[in-house]
C-alpha positions in Angstrom: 133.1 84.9 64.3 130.6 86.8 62.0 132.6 89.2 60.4 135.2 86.3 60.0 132.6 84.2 58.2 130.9 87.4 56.7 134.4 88.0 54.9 135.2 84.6 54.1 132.0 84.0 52.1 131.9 88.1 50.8 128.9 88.2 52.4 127.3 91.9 53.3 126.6 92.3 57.0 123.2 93.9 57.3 123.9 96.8 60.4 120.8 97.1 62.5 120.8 99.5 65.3 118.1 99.2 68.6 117.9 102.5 70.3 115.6 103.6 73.2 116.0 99.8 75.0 118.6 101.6 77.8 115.6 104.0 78.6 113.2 101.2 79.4 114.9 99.8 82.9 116.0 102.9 84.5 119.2 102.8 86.4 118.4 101.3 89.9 114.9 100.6 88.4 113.7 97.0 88.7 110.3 97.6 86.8 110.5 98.3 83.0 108.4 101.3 82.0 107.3 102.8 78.5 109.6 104.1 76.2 110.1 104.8 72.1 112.3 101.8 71.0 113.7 102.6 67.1 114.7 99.7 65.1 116.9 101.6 62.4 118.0 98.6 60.1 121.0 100.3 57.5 122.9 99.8 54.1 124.2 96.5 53.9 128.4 96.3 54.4 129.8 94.7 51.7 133.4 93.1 52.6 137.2 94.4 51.2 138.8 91.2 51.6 138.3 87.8 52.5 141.4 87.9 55.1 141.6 88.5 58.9 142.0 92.0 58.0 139.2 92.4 55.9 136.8 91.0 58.9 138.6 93.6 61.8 137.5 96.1 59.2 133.9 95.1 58.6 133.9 95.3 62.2 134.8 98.1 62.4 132.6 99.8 59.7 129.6 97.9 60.8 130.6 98.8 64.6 130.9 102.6 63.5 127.4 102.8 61.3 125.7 101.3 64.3 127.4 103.8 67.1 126.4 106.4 64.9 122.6 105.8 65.3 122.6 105.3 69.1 123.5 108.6 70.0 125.8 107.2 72.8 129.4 107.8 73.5 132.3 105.2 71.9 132.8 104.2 75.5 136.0 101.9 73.6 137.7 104.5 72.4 137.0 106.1 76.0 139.3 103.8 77.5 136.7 101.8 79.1 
């Protein structure tokens, strides 16, 4: 719905990127403990397109920009 609407109105999608929240509740933990949380906020996305298209590729951009600064694995492109 966003990137539809982002691409529709060629509107830039701001890609803002939370990383350190996963360390916080341990796995099997049910108490939340202190951890470094980064809020990295990016270069805006501008849209190519105002089509369908144009939004599964802001997605996709946006998607990639933010998976870059997690430092996790693409668990999509995993399979999973």
């Amino acid at each position: 719905g966003a990137f539809v609407t982002a691409a529709e109105a060629s509107a830039p999608v701001l890609p803002v990127t939370i990383r350190g929240t996963r360390d916080i509740l341990g796995a099997g933990s049910w108490l939340p403990h202190r951890h470094p949380v980064r809020v990295i906020i990016d270069h805006p996305v501008q849209p190519e397109g105002m089509d369908w298209g144009a939004a599964v590729r802001l997605r996709a951009a946006v998607r990639s920009i933010i998976l870059n600064h997690t430092g996790e694995p693409d668990l999509q492109r995993a399979g999973r």
